[in-house]
N, C-alpha and C positions, 0 to 999 in steps of 0.2 A: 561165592564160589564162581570162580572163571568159569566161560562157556566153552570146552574144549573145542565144541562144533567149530571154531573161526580160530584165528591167528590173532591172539594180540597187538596192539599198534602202543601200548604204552613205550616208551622210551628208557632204555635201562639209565644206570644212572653212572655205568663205567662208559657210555658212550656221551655222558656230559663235560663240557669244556669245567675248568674249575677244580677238578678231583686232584687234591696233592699225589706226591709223588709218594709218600708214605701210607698214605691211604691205598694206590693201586698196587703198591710192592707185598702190603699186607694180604690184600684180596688175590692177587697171581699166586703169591706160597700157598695161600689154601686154596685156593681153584687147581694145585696140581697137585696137593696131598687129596682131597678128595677122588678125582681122575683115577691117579695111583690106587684110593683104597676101592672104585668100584670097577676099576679095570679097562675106563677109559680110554686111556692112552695106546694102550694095545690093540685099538681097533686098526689103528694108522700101518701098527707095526705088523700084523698079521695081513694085511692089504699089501705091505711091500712084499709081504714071502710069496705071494699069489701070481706077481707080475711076472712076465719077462724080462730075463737082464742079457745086455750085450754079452760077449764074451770075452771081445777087448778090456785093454786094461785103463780107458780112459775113464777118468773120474763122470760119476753119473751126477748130474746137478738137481737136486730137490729144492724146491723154493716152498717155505709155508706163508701163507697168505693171513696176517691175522694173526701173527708168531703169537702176540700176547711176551710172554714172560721167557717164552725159548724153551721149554721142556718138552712140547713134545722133539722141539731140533737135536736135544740132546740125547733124549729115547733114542732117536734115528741115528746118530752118530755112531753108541752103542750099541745098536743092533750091527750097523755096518760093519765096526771092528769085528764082530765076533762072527758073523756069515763071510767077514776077507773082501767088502765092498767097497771100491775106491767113489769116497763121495763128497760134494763139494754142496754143503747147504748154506743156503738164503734165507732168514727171517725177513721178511715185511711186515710193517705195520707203520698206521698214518700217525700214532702218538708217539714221541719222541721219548717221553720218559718212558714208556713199552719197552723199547728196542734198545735206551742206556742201561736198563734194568737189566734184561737179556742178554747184553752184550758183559755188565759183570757177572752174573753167574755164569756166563760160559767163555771165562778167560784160559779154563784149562783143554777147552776142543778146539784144535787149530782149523778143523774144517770147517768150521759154522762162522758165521757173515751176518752181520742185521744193517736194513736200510730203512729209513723212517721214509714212509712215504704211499702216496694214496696207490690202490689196487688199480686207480684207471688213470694213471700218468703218465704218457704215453712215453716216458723216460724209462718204464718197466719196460718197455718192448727192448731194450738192450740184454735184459739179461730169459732167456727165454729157456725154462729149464724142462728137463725130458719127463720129468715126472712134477706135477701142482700138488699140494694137497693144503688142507686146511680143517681145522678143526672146532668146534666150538664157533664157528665163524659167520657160516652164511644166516644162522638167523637174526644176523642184527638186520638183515636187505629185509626191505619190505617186499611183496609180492613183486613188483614191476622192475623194482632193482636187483631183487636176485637174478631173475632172467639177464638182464644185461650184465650182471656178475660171473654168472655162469657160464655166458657167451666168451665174456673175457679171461677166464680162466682157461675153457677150452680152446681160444684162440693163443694163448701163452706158452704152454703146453708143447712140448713136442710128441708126445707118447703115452702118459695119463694122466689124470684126477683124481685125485682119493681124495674122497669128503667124508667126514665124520661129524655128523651133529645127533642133536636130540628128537627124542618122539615126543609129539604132542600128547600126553596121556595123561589122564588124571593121578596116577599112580606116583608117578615120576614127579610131578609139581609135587606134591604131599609129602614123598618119600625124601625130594631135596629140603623142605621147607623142615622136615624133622631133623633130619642128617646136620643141616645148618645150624639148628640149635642146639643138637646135645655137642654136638663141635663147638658152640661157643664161637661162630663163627664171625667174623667182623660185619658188621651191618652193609655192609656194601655187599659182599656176600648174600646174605641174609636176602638183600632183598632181590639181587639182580639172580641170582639162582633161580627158585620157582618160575619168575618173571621170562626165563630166558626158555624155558618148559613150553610158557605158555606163547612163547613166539615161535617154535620149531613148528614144523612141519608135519605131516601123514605120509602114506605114501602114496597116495592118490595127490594129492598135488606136486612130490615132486615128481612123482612120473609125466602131471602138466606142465611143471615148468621147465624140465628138460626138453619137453618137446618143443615149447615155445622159445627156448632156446637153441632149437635145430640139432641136438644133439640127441642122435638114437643110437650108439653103441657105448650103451652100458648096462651095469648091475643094480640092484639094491638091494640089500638084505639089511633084518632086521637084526641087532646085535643086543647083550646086555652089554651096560645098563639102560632101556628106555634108548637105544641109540641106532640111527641107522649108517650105516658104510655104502656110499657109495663109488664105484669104479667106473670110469668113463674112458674108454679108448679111444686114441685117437685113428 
């Protein structure tokens, strides 16, 4: 049994060099049917209802960090059409097959964009969008790299951060490691699910590593499933 008290340091194994392209397309389809069925995804999408929008009609730029597969870009897209929001999204991610994957399934949103490429290349400083968010993301950073993740996020940023990841909690490792089998889930899956539990965070640390990252205006609340939302203004 994992010791909740600490943060994992094992290494997932979707963050190893090696992993086919079939293998990650398989494990992105059920990392967003799951999202979808414990309601995930809408943590992103209820943090954008919360924010302040211009009133202008110029496109607001979302960039997600860690796009992964592009589903939550596409959630966002569909939220935008149907609130009448003029938006112009950026997927990132450092894996190339990520962001080709992403880029076919979202051949029908004209608004979405994907760029392969690392979160601290200082070639992202070109594209700097008013609203950061990312999902499922920051606990791949070890303690000393989130901070500087964080930093760089809220340095990218013109206006805010929506972060969405997991709670550390016994529950949540169990309840994904069940979820994943009666799913029948792809072993990659299988194993980086629980795994990724056991790397998330409390909120006594990220209220430390926010601070250590110079950043004091923001929120955290605790959301289902096992998930927290957090909002940083800039």
């Amino acid at each position: 049994m994992p010791d909740f008290r600490t943060r994992s340091t094992l290494p997932e194994r979707m963050d190893a060099s090696g992993v086919s392209e079939t293998e990650i397309g398989k494990a992105m389809r059920e990392i967003e049917r799951i999202n979808k069925w414990l309601g995930g995804n809408k943590i992103i999408q209820n943090a954008l209802s919360k924010l302040s929008w211009p009133k202008n009609a110029a496109p607001v730029t979302i960039m997600d960090l860690g796009c992964g597969g592009g589903d939550i870009l596409r959630m966002v897209s569909n939220w935008g059409k149907k609130h009448h929001k003029s938006l112009r999204l950026i997927g990132v991610d450092i894996n190339p097959i990520m962001t080709r994957l992403a880029g076919n399934h979202s051949r029908n949103y004209e608004d979405i964009s994907f760029i392969s490429m690392d979160v601290f290349d200082p070639a992202l400083n070109e594209e700097r969008p008013d609203i950061m968010i990312c999902s499922l993301f920051t606990h791949h950073f070890d303690d000393e790299a989130l901070i500087i993740l964080l930093h760089r996020m809220n340095e990218l940023s013109k206006r805010f951060v929506i972060i969405n990841d997991l709670d550390r909690h016994w529950f949540a490792y169990y309840a994904i490691k069940l979820l994943t089998l009666l799913f029948r889930s792809p072993q990659l899956v299988r194993y980086d699910g629980p795994l990724s539990v056991a790397r998330s965070l409390k909120r006594l640390e990220w209220e430390s590593a926010l601070k250590k990252a110079g950043i004091e205006s923001y929120t955290i609340r605790w959301r289902w499933a096992w998930r927290w939302e957090i909002i940083i203004k800039k």
